[in-house]
C-alpha positions as CSV (number, residue, x, y, z in Angstrom):
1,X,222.7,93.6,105.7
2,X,225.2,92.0,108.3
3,X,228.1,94.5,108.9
4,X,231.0,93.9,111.5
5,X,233.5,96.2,112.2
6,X,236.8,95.8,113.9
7,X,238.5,98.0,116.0
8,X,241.8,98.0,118.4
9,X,244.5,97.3,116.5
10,X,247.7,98.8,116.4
11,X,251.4,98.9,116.7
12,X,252.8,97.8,119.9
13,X,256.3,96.1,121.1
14,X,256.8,92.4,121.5
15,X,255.3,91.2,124.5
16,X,252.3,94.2,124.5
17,X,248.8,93.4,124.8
18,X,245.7,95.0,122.3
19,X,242.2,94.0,122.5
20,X,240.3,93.8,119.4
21,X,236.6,94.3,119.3
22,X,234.1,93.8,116.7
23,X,230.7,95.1,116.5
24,X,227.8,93.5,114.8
25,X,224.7,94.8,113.3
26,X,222.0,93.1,110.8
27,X,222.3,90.1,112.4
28,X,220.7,88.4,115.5
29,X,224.1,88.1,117.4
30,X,223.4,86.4,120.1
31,X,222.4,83.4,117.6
32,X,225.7,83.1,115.6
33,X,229.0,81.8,116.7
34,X,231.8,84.3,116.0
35,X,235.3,83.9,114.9
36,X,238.6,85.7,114.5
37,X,241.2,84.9,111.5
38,X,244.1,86.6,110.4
39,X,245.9,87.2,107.4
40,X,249.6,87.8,107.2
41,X,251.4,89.3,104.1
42,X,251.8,86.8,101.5
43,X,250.1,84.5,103.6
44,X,246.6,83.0,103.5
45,X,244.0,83.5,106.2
46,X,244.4,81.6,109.2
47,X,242.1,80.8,112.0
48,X,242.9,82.4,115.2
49,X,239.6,81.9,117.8
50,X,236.1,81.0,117.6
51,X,233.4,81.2,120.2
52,X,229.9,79.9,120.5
53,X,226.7,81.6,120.0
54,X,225.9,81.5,123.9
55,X,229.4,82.1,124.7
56,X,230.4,78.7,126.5
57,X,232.6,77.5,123.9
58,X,235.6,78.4,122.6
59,X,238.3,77.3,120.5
60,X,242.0,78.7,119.6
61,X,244.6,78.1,117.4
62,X,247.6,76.3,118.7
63,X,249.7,79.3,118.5
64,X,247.8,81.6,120.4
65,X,246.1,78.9,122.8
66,X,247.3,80.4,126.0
67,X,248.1,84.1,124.8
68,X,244.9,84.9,123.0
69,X,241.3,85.1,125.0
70,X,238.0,85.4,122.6
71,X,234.5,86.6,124.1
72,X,231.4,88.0,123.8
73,X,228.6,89.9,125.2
74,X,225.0,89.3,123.2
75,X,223.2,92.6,125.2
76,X,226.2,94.9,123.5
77,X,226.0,92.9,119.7
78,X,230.2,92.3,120.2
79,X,232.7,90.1,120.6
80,X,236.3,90.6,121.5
81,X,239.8,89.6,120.5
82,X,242.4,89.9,124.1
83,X,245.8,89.3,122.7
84,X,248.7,89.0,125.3
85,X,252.5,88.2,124.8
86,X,252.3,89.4,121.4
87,X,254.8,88.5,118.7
88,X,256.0,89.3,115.6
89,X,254.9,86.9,113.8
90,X,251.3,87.7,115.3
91,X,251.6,90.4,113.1
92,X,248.3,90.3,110.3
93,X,244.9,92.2,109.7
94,X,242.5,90.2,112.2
95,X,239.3,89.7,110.5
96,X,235.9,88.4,112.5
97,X,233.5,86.8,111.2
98,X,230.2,85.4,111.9
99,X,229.1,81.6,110.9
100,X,227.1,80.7,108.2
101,X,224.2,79.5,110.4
102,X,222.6,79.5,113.8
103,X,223.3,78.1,116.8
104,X,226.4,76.1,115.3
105,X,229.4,74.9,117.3
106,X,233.3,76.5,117.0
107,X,234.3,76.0,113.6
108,X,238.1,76.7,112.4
109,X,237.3,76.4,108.4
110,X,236.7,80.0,107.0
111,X,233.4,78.3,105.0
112,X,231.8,77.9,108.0
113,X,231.7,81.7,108.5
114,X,229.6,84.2,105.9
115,X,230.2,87.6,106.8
116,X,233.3,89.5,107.5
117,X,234.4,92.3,108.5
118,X,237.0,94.7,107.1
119,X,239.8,93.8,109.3
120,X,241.9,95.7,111.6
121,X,245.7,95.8,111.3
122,X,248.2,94.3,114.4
123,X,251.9,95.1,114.1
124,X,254.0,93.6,116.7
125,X,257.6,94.9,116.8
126,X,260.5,93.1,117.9
């Protein structure tokens, strides 16, 4: 079965950088776009970055667009979350996620994606 697993979060200061990584097995990775959401306390999940199967595409959130970088590397089955500037109200558990299907475009909607991973947390004092 598909599993992904996050790693790389953290506490760190306003302003810090962490880079998230997710590793994929069970799948053919280099086939599915991936994604990144997050999920604040008492908040529902929100999409963060997206990037596409080949890794030419990519797509951000407005409020990271600038501070936030998603890629990938198909040989090593990951993709990677490298989050600059952080703030506190970055703070979440960043999930990824890989789409639904094959060789589909960036997608923000959380239906497009259909397997996630446990999520890693990301406190960002102030």
């Amino acid at each position: 079965q598909v599993q992904l697993v996050e790693s790389g979060g953290g506490l760190v200061q306003a302003g810090g950088s962490l880079r998230l990584s997710c590793a994929a097995s069970g799948l053919t990775f280099r086939h599915y776009a991936m994604g990144w959401f997050r999920q604040a306390p008492g908040k529902e999940y929100e999409f963060v970055a997206a990037i596409t199967w080949d890794g030419r595409t990519t797509r951000y959130a407005d409020s990271v667009k600038g501070r936030f970088t998603i890629s990938r590397d198909n040989a090593k089955n990951t993709v990677w979350l490298q989050t600059n500037s952080l703030k506190p109200e970055d703070t979440a558990v960043y999930y990824c996620a890989a789409a639904l299907s094959k060789f589909t475009s960036v997608s923000y909607s959380l239906a497009d994606y259909g397997s996630w991973g446990q999520g890693t947390q990301v406190t960002v004092s102030s």
